[in-house]
N, C-alpha and C positions, 0 to 999 in steps of 0.2 A: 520324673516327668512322665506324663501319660500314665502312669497307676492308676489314677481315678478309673479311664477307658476301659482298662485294660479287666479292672473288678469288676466293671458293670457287664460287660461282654462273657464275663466269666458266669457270670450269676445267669446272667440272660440263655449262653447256650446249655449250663447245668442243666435249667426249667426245663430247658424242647430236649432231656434225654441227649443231648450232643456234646460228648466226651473229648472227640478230635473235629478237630474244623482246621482248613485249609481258606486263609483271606489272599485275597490277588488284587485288588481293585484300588485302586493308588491312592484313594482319598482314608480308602479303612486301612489301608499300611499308614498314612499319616498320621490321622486321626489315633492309632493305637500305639504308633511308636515314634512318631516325631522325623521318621526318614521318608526324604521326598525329591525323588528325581530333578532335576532342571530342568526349567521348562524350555532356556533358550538353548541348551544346547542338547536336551534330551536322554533317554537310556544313553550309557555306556554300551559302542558300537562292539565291545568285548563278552558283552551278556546274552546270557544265553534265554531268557523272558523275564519280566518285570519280579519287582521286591516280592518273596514270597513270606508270608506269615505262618507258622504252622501253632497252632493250640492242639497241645495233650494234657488232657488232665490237669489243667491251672498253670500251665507252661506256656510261654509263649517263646518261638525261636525266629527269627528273623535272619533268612538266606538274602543274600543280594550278594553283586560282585566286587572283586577285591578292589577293585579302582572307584568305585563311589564310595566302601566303607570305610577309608581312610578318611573322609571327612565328615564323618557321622558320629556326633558321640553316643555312643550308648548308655542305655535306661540304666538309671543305679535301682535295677529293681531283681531280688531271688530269684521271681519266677521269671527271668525274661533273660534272654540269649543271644548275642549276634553271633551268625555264622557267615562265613567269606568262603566264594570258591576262585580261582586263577580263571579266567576267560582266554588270555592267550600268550604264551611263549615263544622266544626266537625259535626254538627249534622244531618245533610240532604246532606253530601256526595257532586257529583258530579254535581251542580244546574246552571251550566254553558249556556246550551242554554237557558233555562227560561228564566235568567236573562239578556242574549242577547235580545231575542226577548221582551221583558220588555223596554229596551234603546232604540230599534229602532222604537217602539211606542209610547215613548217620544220622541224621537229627528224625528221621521219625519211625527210627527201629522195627521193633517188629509191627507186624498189621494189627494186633490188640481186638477188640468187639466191639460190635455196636458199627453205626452208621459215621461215616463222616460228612461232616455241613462245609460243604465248598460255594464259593462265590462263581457261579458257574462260568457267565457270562463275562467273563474278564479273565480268564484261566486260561493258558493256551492250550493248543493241543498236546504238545509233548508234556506238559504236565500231566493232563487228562490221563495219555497215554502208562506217564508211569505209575500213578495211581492204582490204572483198570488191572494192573498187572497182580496187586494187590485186592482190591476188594472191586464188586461193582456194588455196594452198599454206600449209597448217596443220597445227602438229602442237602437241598440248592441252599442257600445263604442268602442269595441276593438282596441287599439293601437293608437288611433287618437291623444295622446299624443307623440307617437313617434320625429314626425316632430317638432318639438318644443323641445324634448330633447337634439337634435342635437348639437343646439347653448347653451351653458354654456353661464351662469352669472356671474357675478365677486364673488359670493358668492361660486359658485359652483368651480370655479375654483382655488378660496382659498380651498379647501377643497380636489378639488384633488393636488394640492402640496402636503398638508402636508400628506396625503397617498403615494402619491411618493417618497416623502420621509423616509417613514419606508421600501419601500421595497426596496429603496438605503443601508440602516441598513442593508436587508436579506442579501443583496450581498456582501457588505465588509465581516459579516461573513462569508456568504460560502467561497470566496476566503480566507480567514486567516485558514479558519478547515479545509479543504481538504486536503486528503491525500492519497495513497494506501491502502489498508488494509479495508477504513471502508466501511458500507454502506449507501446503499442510507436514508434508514433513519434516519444513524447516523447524515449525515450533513442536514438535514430537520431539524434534534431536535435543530443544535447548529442555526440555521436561525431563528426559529419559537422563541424563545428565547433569540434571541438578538433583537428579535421586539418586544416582550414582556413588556423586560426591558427596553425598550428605550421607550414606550408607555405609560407603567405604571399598564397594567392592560392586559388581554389577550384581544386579536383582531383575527378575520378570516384569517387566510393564508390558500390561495390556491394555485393551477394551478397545475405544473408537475415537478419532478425531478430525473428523467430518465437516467440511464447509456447506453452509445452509444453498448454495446454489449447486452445490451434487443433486442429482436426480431423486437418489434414495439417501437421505438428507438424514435418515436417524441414527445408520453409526456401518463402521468398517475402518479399515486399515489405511492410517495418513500415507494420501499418493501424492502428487504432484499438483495437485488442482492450488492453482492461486488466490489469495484471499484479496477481493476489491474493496473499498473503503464503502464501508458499513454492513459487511458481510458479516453473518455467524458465524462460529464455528464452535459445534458441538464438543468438548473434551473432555472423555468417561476415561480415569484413569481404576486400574488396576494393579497392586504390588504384592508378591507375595515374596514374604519374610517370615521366615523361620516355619514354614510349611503352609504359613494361614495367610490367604486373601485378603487384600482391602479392593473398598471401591468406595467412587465418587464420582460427580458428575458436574460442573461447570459450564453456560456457555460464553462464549465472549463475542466481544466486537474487533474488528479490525476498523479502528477509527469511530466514526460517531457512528451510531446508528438509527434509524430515521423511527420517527413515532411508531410506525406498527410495527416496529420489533421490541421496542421498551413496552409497549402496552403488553402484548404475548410473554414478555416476557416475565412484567410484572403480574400477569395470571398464572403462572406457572410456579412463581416462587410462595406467591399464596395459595396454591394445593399443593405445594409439598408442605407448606407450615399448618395446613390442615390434616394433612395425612399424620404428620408429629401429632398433633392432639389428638387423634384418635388411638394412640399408643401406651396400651395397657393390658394389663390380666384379664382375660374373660371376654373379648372382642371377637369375633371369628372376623378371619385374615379375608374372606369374601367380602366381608361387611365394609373393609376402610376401603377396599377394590370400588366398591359400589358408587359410596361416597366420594369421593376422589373424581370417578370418571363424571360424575353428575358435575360437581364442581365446573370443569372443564366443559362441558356440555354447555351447561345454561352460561358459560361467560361467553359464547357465541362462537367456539371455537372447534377444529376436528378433533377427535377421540383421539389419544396415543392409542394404536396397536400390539402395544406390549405388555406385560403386568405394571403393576402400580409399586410392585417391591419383591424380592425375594431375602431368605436367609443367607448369610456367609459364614465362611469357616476354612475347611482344611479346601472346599472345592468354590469357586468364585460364584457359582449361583447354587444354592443349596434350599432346603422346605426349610420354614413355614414356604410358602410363596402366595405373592397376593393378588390374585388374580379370578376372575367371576365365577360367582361360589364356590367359594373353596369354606367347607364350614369349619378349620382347623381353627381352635383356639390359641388363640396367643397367651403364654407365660412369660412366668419371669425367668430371664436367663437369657431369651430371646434375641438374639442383633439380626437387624432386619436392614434393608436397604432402600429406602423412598424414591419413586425415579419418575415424579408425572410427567412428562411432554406436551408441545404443539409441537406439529410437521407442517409445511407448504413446500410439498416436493420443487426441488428445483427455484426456491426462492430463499427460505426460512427456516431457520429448528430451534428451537429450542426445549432443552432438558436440561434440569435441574435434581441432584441424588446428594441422600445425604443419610450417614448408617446412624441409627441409633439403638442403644440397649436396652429392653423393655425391661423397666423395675417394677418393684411392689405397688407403685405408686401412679407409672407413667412412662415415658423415654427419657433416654438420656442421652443428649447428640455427640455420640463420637468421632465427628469429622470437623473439621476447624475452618475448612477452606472457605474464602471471602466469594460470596455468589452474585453481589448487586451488580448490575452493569456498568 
């Protein structure tokens, strides 16, 4: 698993002369080796700073602490290593950096030549620090993995399925619970819970699920607000499985809901199935932006405020992204996310998203969930 990443990364820092590179930034640990913190319950309160990646010379070693690596399997791959340190003991408490800086003086030996390419800006300080003791020969990393996230793998793209897949689960539930009466977190719990059970175990659910009479109506964290009978409610679900993202977007009714919300809404589901046709090789991602927001314009309606789409993968909003002029072209390899909107603060929302995979040919719609009103 993650070989593919791991070749490209290698070729790519050969090119820029960068022999050792030091990766921190938890989408390029995922992305390169499949190990990915929890989101609900976060680092291990035993660690002493985030998963650390070290690259020498075609090597890759992976330090993290002993209490996440126990459920991590590791790459069946020569060039690639997991290393464990102890974070804390009954007897001597909290021994966690020690024993970090202990692993990275076994796993990156001597100082060797040449510059090291660190990911600057997500590196803590006590790393920095143990580094500068060694070389001040640096050269930043930041993001140079992006371009190459873009295009998924057959590996990766098996994996966003079957995450789209659970958050097809959130959505048959919300539409089966909805009702008048409850609230917004009422129907979060019966979503969050029927991916659960469908999974086997708990997973990350995110995004927004927002009632059209909230003030700022186009997304945040399901509070207590009530749903009345024929009220919105926006529900952008988020799942991440097995390190990779899904997303999707649904709005529903609590009860019937009155013409101007079917009309809004039935424009909205026609610029997302417009934004789909414009999904292909050789597009620039400004251009379906452009389109899309025209759409929505001359149907007589307010602009959504947000892009029209971004990329997904190891991080839940990732490039291409679609938003005004942006001249990146679209490929094939590409999974993109469609998310057009209406807003009427404090009345109405709706938004409709839906991932699909850019082929040789066209999209191809990876999200299942039923979106008619």
């Amino acid at each position: 698993m993650h070989v593919e990443q791991r070749a490209k990364t290698r070729t790519l820092l050969e090119n820029r002369g960068i022999t050792r590179a030091l990766f921190t930034h938890p989408d390029s640990v995922t992305w390169l080796t499949g190990f990915s913190n929890p989101v609900q319950t976060g680092p291990s309160p035993f660690s002493a700073g985030p998963p650390l990646l070290w690259f020498d010379k075609g090597h890759y070693a992976l330090i993290i602490q002993e209490e996440v690596a126990g459920a991590y399997i590791a790459a069946d791959d020569p060039d690639f290593s997991l290393h464990s340190y102890t974070g804390y003991t009954l007897d001597h408490g909290f021994v966690a950096e020690n024993n970090l800086h202990q692993a990275l003086e076994s796993v990156t030996g001597s100082t060797g030549s040449g510059p090291i390419g660190i990911e600057k800006s997500s590196t803590p300080l006590n790393i920095v620090e143990f580094f500068q003791r060694h070389t001040a020969d640096w050269v930043q990393i930041d993001r140079i993995l992006e371009p190459f996230r873009m295009i998924k793998t057959e590996m990766e793209i098996k994996h966003l399925r079957e995450s789209f897949s659970l958050t097809d689960v959130g959505h048959a539930a919300a539409r089966s619970a909805i009702r008048p009466g409850m609230r917004e977190i009422d129907l979060w719990t019966e979503i969050h819970s029927a991916i659960d059970r469908e999974v086997g175990r708990r997973v990350p659910l995110g995004n927004d699920c927002v009632v059209g009479t909230r003030q700022n109506n186009i997304g945040g964290w399901p509070e207590t607000e009530f749903l009345e009978e024929g009220d919105s409610i926006v529900v952008d679900l988020g799942v991440r499985l097995n390190g990779y993202w899904s997303d999707s977007c649904a709005t529903y009714f609590a009860g019937q809901p009155g013409e101007k919300a079917i009309r809004v809404h039935s424009t909205v589901l026609r610029a997302l199935e417009l934004a789909i046709s414009f999904i292909r090789p050789g597009i620039a991602a400004g251009e379906i932006d452009r389109q899309v927001r025209r759409f929505i314009e001359n149907a007589g309606y307010p602009v959504y405020p947000h892009h029209t789409g971004h990329g997904i993968g190891v991080s839940p909003h990732e490039a291409p992204r679609l938003v005004p002029g942006n001249p990146l072209i679209l490929d094939a390899g590409m999974v993109l996310m469609l998310e057009p909107g209406v807003y009427f603060p404090g009345e109405l929302g709706v938004r409709l998203e839906d991932a699909v995979l850019v082929t040789d040919t066209g999209a191809e719609i990876m999200t299942r969930h039923e979106k008619r009103v």
